[in-house]
C-alpha positions in Angstrom: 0.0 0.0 0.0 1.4 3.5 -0.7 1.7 6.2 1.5 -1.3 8.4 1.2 -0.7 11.1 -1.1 -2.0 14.6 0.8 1.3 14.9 3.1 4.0 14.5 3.3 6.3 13.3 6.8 7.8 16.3 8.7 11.8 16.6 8.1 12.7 18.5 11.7 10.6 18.5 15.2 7.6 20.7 13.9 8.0 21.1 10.4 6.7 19.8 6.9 3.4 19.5 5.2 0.5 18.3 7.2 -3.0 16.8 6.2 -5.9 17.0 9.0 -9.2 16.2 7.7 -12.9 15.3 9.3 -14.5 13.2 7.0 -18.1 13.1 6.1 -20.3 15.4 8.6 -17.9 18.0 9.5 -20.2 20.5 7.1 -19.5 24.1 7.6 -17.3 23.9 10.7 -14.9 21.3 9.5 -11.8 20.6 12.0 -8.8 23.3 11.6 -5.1 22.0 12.2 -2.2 24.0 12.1 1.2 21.7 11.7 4.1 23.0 14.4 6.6 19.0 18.7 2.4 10.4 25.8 -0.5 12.4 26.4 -2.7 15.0 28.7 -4.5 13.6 31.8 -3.6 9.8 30.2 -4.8 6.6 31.0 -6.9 6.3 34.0 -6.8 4.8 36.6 -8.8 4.3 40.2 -8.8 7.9 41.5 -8.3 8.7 45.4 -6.5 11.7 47.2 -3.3 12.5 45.8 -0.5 11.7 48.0 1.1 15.4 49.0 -2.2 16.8 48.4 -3.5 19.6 50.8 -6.6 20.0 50.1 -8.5 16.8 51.2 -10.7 15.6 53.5 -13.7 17.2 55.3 -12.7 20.5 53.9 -12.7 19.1 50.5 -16.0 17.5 50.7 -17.5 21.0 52.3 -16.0 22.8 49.3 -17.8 20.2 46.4 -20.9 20.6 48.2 -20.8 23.9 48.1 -19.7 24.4 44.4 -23.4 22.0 43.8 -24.9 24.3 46.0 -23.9 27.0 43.5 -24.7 25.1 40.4 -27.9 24.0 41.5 -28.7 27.8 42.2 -27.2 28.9 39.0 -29.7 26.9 36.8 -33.0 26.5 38.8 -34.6 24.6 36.2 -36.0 20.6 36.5 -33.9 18.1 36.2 -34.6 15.0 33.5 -33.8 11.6 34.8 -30.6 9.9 33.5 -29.6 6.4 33.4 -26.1 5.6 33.5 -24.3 2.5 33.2 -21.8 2.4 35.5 -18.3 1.1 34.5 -14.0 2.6 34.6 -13.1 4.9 32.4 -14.5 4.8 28.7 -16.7 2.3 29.1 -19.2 5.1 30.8 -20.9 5.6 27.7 -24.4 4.9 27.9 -26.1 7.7 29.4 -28.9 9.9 28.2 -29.0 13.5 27.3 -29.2 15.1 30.4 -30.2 18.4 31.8 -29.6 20.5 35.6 -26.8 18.8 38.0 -27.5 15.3 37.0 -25.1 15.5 34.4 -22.2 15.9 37.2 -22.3 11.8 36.8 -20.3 12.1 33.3 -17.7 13.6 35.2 -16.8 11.1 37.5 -14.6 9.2 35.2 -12.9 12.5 34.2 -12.3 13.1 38.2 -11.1 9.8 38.2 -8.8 10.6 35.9 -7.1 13.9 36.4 -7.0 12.9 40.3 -5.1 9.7 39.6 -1.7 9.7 41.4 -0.4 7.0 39.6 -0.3 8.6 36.2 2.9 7.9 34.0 5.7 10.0 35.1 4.1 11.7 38.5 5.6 11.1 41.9 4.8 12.3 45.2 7.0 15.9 44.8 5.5 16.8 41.2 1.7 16.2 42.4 1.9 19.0 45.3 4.0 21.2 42.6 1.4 20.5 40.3 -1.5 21.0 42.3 -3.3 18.0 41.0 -6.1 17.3 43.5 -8.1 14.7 44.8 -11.1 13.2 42.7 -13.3 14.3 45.4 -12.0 18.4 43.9 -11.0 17.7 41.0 -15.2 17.0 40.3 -16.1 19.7 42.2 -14.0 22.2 40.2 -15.3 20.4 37.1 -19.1 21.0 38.1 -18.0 24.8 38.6 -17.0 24.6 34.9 -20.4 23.2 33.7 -22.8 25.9 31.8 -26.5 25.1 30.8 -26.5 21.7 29.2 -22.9 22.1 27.7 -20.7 19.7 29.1 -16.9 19.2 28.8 -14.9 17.6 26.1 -12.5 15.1 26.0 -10.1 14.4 23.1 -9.2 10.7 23.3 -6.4 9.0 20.6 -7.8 5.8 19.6 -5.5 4.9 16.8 -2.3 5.2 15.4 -1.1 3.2 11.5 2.1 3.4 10.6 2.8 3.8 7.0 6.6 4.1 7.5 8.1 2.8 10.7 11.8 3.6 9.0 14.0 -0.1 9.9 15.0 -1.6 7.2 15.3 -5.0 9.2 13.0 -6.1 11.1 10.3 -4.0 13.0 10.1 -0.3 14.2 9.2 0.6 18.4 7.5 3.4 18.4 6.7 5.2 21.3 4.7 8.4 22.0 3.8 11.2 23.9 1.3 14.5 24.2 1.2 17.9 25.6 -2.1 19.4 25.8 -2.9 23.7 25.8 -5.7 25.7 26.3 -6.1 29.4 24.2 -8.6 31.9 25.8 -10.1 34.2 23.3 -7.2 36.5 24.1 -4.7 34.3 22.7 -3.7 33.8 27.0 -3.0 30.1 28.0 -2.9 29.2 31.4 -1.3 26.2 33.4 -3.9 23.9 34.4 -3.7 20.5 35.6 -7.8 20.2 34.5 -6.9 20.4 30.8 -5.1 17.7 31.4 -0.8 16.8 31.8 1.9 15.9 29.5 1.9 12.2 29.3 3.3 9.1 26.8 3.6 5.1 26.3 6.5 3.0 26.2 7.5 1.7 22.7 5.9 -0.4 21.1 6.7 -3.0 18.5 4.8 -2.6 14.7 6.4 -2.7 11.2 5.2 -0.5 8.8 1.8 -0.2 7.1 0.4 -1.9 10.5 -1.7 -0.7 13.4 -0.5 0.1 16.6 -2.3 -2.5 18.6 -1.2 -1.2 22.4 -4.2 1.4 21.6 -6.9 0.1 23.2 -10.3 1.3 21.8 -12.4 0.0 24.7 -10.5 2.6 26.8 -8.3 5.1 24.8 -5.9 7.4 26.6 -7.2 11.2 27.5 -4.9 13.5 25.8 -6.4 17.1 26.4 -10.0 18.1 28.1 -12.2 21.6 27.3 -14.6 22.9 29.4 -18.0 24.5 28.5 -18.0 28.0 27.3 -16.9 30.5 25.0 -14.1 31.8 27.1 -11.7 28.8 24.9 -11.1 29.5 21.6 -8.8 26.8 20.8 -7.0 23.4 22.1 -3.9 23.0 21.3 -1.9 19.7 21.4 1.0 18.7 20.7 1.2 15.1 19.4 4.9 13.1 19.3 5.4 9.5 17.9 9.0 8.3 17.3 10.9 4.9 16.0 13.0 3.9 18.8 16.5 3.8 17.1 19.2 4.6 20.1 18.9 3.2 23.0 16.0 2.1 24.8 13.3 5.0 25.2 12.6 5.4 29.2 9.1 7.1 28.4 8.1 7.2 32.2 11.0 9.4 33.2 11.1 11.8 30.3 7.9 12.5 31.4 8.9 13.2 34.9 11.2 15.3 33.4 8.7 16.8 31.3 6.3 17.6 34.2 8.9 19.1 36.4 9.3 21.9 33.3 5.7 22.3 34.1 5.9 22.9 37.1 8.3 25.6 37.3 5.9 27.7 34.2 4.1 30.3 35.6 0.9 30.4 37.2 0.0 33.7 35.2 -1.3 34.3 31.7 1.2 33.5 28.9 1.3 34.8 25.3 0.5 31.4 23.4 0.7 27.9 23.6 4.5 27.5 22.8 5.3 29.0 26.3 4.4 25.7 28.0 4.4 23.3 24.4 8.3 24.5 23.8 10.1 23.7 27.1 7.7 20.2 28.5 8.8 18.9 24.7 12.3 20.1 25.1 12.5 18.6 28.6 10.6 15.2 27.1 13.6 15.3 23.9 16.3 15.4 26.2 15.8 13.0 28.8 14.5 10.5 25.3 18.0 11.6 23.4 15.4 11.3 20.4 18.2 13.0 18.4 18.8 9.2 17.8 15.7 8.3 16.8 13.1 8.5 13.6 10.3 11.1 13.8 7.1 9.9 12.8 4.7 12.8 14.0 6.1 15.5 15.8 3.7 18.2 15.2 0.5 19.9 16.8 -3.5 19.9 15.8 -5.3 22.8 17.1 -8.5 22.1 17.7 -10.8 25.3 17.1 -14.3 26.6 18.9 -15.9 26.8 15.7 -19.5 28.5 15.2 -21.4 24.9 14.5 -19.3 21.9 15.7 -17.8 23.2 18.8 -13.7 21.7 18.8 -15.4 18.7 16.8 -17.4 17.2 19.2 -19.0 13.8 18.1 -16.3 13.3 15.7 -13.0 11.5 14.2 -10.0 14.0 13.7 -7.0 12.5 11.8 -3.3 13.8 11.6 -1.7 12.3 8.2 1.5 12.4 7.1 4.2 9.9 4.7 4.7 8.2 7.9 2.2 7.6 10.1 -1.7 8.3 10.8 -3.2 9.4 14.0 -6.6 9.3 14.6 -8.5 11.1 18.1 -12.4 11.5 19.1 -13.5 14.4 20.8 -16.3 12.8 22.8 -18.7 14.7 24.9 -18.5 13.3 28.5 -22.1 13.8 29.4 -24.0 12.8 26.3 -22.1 10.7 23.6 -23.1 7.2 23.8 -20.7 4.1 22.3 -21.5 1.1 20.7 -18.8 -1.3 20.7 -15.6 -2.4 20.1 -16.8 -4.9 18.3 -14.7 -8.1 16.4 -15.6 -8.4 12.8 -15.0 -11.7 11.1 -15.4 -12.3 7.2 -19.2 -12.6 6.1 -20.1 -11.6 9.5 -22.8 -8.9 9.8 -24.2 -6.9 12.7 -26.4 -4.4 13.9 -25.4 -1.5 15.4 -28.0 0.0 17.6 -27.3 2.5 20.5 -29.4 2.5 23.2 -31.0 5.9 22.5 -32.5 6.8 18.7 -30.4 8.7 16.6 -32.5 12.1 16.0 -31.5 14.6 13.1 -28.5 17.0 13.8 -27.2 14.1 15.7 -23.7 12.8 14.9 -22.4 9.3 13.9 -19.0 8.7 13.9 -17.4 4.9 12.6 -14.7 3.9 13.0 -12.6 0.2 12.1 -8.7 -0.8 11.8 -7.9 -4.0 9.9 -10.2 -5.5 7.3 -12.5 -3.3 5.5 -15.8 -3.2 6.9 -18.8 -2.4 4.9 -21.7 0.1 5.8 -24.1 1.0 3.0 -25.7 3.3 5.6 -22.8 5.4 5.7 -20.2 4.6 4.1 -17.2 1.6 3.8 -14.1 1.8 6.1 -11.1 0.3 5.1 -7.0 1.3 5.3 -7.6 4.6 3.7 -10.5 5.5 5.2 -10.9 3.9 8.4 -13.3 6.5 9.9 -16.5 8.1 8.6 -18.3 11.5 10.3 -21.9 11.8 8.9 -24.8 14.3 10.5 -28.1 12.5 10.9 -30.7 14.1 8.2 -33.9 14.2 9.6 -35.7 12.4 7.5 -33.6 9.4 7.9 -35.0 9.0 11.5 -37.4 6.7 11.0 -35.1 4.2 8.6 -32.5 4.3 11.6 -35.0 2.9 14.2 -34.1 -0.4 14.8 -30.1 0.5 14.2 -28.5 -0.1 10.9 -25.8 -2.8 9.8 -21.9 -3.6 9.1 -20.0 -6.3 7.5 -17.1 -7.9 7.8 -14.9 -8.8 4.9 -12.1 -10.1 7.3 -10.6 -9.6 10.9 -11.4 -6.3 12.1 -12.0 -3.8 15.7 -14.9 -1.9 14.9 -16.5 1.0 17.4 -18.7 3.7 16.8 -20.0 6.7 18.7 -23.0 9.1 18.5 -24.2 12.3 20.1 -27.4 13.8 20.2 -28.4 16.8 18.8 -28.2 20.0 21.7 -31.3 20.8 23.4 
């Protein structure tokens, strides 16, 4: 298979051509990516206080009931049941649009994760530095956040195929890692352990025109998350995926290294995104010596507000270049519902059905890695297209009733996602 023809693979650490591109339903407000160096509040994990973390206990608790206090004051309007199957991380999916300060239960997994002491690369020292707080706080400042029925976002990477993984014997290890940003509409970013931290994986061994199979699609790793509003105009991430060449890549400790030039950033407003992005990745470089290593992806996506699809929520982003392609879903924690993963066989059809009825101005996104998968409904995925983005007409309602179906044409991992229209 050849390389796909819109980019070309970066030369230097933030350089070269750079195709980004939202398939299908993107409409009017299509994704905007801007090339320029693993990932924000990562993987998760159980949750619990933070060792070193002051701010716990009884006093903690006082302050989350009174920031629900607050928000219950804030939108004095009736509350719509919601039904949520409970589960760790990802597999939260199932609940129903939701109105009023029931919604605070599709943050509980983000809690979970941003309070998580045992993320890669923290230690004792960097979580007081940090400020990271317990999940008992950490959802308590997240329920501050919330605004009417807009609830956060969270930018997951679910895949990664790599077209080029540059040994010539043998296999390529590629490991990665992320640093997330936040732009206010004064082009200000701020330090905040909320958005999420710098984070990575180890390397991982996959020749080239393979998928990365370490990514998990049951439970992707959280790169970057947005709160409700209009006060962020942008996310900006930086997104890093290298062949191990030198010697072995100690991803956990670059990462330490990469938080501790966190920590010592400023608390205070900085110009733009490169005052945090240039010295965590600079940090992250040296402690890697990735001078002896193969770029992949070294680059950012910026993720923009947008007038119609805020950031690109309820759909598949993709970074594409001569050597690899990353895929991410910007998921909205409160209402997007998934069906799957599923394993595809050849000849094997099924139905995908969510457990709530996909209404017009909703949005469907598919996604597969491995065999091509047919879906008259919406469109084949395959190699070149694993992902499809479509906007649900109206008038298709009634045909999408009782779901709509897929086929396998070998082994495949197939998931999708949909969320409801607003209001």
């Amino acid at each position: 298979m050849e390389a796909d023809p819109r980019a070309s693979g970066p030369k230097s650490p933030g350089t070269g051509p750079l195709s980004a591109h939202s398939e299908g339903g993107a409409g009017r407000d299509e994704l905007a990516f801007e090339p320029s160096s693993d990932a924000g509040a990562d993987r998760p994990g159980k949750g619990g206080t933070a060792p070193g973390d002051d701010v716990g206990g009884a006093g903690a608790v006082r302050r989350v009931q009174v920031a629900l206090l607050a928000l219950s004051k804030r939108r004095r309007r009736r509350a719509r049941t919601v039904v949520v199957k409970p589960g760790a991380g990802f597999s939260a999916d199932h609940s129903t649009p939701c109105s009023g300060i029931l919604c605070s239960m599709g943050l509980d997994d983000l809690a979970k994760r941003l309070a998580n002491p045992n993320r890669i690369g923290l230690n004792p020292e960097l979580i007081k530095r940090l400020g990271v707080s317990s999940e008992d706080v950490a959802r308590g400042r997240l329920m501050a956040q919330l605004e009417g029925d807009e609830s956060h976002l969270g930018v997951y990477l679910i895949a990664c195929y790599v077209v080029d993984d540059t040994d010539f014997w043998g296999d390529g290890e590629i490991y990665w890692w992320t640093i997330p940003t936040l732009v206010d509409k004064d082009g200000k970013v701020h330090k905040d352990t909320l958005c999420g931290l710098p984070s990575g994986e180890a390397p991982h061994k996959v020749g080239s025109l393979e998928w990365m199979t370490n990514f998990s699609l049951a439970d992707p790793p959280l790169v970057a998350v947005i709160p409700p509003g209009d006060h962020i105009s942008s996310c900006q991430i930086r997104l890093a995926f290298y062949d191990d060449d030198g010697a072995a890549a100690d991803v956990p400790t670059a990462i330490t290294a990469g938080l501790e030039a966190l920590a010592v950033i400023s608390d205070d407003a900085l110009p733009g995104p490169e005052q945090i992005i240039t010295p965590v990745r600079e940090a992250i470089w040296k402690s890697l010596r990735a001078e002896q290593d193969d770029i992949l992806v070294d680059q950012d996506i910026t993720l923009h507000h947008g007038e119609v699809v805020r950031f690109g929520k309820g759909m598949i982003g993709s970074l594409v270049n001569a050597m690899a392609r990353v895929y991410y879903f910007v998921k909205d924690e409160n209402h997007t519902e998934r069906f799957g993963p599923i394993t595809l066989h050849k000849g094997q059809i099924e139905t995908v059905k969510f457990k709530q009825p996909l209404k017009g101005g909703g949005r469907l996104a598919l996604f597969a890695r491995g065999a091509e998968v047919t879906c008259s409904a919406f469109g084949d995925l395959n190699t070149d297209l694993p992902f499809q983005n479509r906007i649900i007409d109206k008038s298709h309602e009634g045909g999408l009733e009782h779901g709509f179906n897929i086929a396998g044409n070998g082994a495949a991992k197939f998931v999708a996602y949909y969320t409801p229209p607003a209001g």
